[in-house]
C-alpha angles and dihedrals in degrees: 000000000000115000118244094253085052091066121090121255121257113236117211095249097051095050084054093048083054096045085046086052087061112016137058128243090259099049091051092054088055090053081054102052098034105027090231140085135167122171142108142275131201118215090174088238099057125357113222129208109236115221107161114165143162123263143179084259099050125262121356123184129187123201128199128194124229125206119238097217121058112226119227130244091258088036077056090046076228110174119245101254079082100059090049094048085061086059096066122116098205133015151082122284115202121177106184126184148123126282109293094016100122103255096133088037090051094042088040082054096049099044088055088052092058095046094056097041118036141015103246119149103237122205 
């Protein structure tokens, strides 16, 4: 594993050529203004979360990949308990965790079940 000091730097033009192969214009104009973007790109093959900030030591961006097929709840070995949550006619679902650790695979996962299962309206 290389030390953080043992990677290239980074030059100005090359961090925007990247930004330009995954946002828009306009997105890159709101990193501009506010220092801050999130959002998503579609490559067709795999789609990517966007997080490009600014940092002490200029601009940073992470980039997180998505995968293009939902798994499903048994795909998830999910328990049960999941399955029958998705049953219920009123209430609040909250899935915490930290970052990776599966919360928009787990709700993707859900909200297919549900699609596939039972007429609920899902906002």
């Amino acid at each position: 594993m290389l030390a953080l000091e043992e990677y290239p730097v980074t030059d100005l033009n090359t961090f925007i050529s990247w930004m330009h192969e995954c946002m828009t214009d306009e997105e890159i104009r709101q990193f501009q203004n506010h220092l801050d973007f999130d959002g998503a790109y579609d490559f067709g093959f795999v789609r990517i979360r966007i997080n490009v900030f600014d940092s002490l030591a200029g601009p940073a961006m992470v980039l997180r990949l998505i995968p293009s097929k939902i798994q499903t709840l048994e795909q998830l070995n999910a328990p049960e308990v999941f399955k029958d949550i998705c049953h219920y006619h009123k209430g609040l679902i909250l899935v915490t965790g930290p970052t990776g650790s599966g919360k928009s695979t787990t709700m993707a996962a859900m909200i297919d079940y549900m699609n596939r299962n039972i007429a609920h309206h899902i906002i």
